[in-house]
Each structure stands twice: as C-alpha cells, then as structure tokens.
KEDO-924300 format. One record per residue (C-alpha): residue number from 0; x, y, z. Coordinates in Angstrom, 2 decimals. Example, Ala and Ser with C-alpha at 12.3 -4.5 7.8 and 13.67 -1.06 7.14 Angstrom:
! KEDO-924300
+-----+---------+---------+---------+
:  nr :      px :      py :      pz :
+-----+---------+---------+---------+
:   0 :   12.30 :   -4.50 :    7.80 :
:   1 :   13.67 :   -1.06 :    7.14 :
+-----+---------+---------+---------+
//
This chain:
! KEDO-924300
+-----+---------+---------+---------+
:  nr :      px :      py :      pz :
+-----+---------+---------+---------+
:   0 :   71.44 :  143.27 :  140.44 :
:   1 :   72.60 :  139.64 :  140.09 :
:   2 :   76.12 :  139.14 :  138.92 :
:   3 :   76.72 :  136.21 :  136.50 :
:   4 :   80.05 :  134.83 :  135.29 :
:   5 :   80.69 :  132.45 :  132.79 :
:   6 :   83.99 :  131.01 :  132.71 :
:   7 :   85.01 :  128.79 :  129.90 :
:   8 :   88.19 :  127.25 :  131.39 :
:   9 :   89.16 :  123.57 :  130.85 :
:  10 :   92.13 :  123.39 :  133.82 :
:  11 :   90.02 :  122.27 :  137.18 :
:  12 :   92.11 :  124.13 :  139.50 :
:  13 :   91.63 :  126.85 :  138.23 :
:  14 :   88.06 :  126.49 :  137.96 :
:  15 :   87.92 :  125.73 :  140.98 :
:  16 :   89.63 :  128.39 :  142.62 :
:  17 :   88.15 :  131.06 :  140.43 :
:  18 :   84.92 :  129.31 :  141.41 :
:  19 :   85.67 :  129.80 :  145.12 :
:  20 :   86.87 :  133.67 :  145.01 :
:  21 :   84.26 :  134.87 :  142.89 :
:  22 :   81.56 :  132.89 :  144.93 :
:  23 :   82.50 :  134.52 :  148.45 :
:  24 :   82.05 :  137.81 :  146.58 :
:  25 :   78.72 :  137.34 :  146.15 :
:  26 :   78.80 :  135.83 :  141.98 :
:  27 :   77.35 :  132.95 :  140.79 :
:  28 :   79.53 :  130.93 :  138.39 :
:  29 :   78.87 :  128.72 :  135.84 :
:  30 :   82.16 :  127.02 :  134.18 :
:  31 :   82.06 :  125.12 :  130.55 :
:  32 :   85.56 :  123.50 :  129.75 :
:  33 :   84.89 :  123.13 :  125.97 :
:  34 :   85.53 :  125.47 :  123.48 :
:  35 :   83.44 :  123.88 :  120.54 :
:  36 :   80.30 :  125.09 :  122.21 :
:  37 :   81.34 :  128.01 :  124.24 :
:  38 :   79.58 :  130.44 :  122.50 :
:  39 :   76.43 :  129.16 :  122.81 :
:  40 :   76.88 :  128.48 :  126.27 :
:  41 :   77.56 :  132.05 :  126.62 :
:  42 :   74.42 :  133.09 :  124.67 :
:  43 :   72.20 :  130.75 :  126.34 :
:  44 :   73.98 :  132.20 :  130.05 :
:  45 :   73.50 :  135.42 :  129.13 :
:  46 :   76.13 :  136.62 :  131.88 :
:  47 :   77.51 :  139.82 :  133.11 :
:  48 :   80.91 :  139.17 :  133.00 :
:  49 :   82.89 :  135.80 :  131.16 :
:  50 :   86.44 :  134.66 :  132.00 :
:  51 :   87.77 :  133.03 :  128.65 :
:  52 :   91.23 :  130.72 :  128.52 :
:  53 :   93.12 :  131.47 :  125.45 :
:  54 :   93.86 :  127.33 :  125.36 :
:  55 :   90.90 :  125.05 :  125.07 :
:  56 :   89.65 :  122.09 :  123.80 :
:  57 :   87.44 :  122.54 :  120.59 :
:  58 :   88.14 :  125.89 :  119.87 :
:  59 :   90.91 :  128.44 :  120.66 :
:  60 :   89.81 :  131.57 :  123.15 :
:  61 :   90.96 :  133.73 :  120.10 :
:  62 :   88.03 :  132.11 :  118.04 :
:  63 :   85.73 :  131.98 :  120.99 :
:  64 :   86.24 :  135.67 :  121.34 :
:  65 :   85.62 :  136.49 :  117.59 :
:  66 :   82.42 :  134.82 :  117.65 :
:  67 :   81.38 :  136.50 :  120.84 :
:  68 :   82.04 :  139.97 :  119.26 :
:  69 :   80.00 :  139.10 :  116.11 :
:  70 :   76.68 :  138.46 :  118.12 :
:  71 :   74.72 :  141.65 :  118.28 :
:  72 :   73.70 :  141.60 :  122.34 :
:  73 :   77.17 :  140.06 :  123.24 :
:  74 :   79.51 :  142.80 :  121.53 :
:  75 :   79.92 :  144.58 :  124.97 :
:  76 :   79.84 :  141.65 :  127.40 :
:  77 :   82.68 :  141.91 :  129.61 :
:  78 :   85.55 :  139.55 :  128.52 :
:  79 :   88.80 :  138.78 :  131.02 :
:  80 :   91.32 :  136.36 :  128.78 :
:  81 :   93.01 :  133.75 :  130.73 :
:  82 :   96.55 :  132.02 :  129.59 :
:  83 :   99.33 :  130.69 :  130.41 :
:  84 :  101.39 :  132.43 :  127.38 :
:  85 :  102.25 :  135.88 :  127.84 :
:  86 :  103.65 :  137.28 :  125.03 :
:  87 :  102.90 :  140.62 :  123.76 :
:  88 :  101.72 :  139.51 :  120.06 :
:  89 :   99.22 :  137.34 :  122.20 :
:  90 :   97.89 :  140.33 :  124.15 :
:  91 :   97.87 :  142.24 :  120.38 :
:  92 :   95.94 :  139.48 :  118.77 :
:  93 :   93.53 :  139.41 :  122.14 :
:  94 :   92.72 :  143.26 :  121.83 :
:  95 :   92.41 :  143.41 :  118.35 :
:  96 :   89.81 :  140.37 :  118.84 :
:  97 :   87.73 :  142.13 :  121.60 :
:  98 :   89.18 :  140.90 :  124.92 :
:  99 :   88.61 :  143.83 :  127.93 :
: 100 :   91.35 :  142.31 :  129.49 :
: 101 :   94.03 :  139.88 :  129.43 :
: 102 :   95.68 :  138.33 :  132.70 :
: 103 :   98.33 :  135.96 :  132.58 :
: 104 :   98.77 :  132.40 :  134.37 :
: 105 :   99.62 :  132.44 :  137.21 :
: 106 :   97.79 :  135.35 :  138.81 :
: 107 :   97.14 :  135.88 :  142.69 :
: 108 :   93.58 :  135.97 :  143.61 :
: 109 :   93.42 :  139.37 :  144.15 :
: 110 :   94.45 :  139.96 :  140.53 :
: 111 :   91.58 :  138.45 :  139.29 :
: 112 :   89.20 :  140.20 :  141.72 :
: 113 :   90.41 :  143.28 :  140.88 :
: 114 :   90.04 :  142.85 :  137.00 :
: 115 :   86.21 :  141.39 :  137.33 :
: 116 :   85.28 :  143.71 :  139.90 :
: 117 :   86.54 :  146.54 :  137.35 :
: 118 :   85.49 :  144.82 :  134.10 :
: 119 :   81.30 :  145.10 :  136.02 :
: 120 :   82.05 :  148.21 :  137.28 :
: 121 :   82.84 :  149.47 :  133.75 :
: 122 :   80.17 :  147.53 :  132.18 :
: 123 :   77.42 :  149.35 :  134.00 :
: 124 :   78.66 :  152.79 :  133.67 :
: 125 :   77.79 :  152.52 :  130.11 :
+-----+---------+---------+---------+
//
C-alpha cells in the first residue's frame, strides 16, 4: 500500500518541513505551490491524502477544494486545509466546501502527523 501526498503549499518552509515529517514516515510527497493548476496536479497525482493552503497563488484553497469535490473519483480524497487565518467562519466555509480537516498555522509536527495519519486511516476504512 503506497501512501501518496500531494501538498499544494506555496510557503517553502513549510514545504519543506512537511516534506521532511511525512517522508521519515514512510510517504512520498509531491508539493505544487500554484493554485491555478492545482487541481489537475491533483488528478494527474492521483494521491491518497492532499494537504491544501487556504492562501495561494492562482487560486484560493476554498476554490481548489470546490473543484476537487466536483470530480467524480476525487469526492472522497482525503483533504487537510492549511492556513494561517483561524477564524471560525473560515473553518465554516472549509467544511461546507469539503475539507476533512482544517489545521491552523502554526502547528507542531506532531499535529500534522496525527491529522494525516487519521485522515488515511479513515480513508481506507471506507
């Protein structure tokens, strides 16, 4: 069972360091900073699991996520939101659009291990 993540990110550290955790547990990663094309890179990927920032170049998370849910095979795919704006209408908005989860800049690394290890762990239960 391979475990894919796409994460469409466009802040390098982050990438980076969500690169590095999720590697050491055994995922590969592919990262796309641009949000214009994101959900083609996510059809074309084809991934288990994809880590979405709510802020992006090209096209908002929000839209990236709407489009997701409208493509057939993609309507389950695990989705963990990313940003650095908290706000409760923002987590509304996100789980009215489809988002599995939503996490909130910072996080600690353990955080985000926790929500992808349980985002593929509910994914294949179903």
């Amino acid at each position: 069972m391979g475990r894919h993540v796409v994460l469409i990110e466009d802040e390098p550290n982050i990438i980076e360091a969500i690169r590095f955790l999720l590697t050491r547990e055994g995922w590969t990663v592919d990262a796309h900073s641009d949000g214009s094309d994101a959900v083609e890179v996510i059809k074309a990927a084809n991934p288990d699991l994809v880590i979405l920032d709510l802020m992006l170049p090209g096209k908002s998370g929000m839209e990236i996520i709407k489009d997701v849910r409208e493509e057939e095979n993609l309507r389950n795919l695990p989705v963990l939101m990313l940003t650095a704006r908290g706000q409760a209408r923002d987590r509304d908005m996100a789980e009215k659009a489809g988002v599995s989860r939503f996490m909130t800049k910072p996080f600690s690394n353990t955080e985000v291990l926790a929500a992808v290890r349980d985002l593929h762990a509910q994914a294949n239960q179903e």
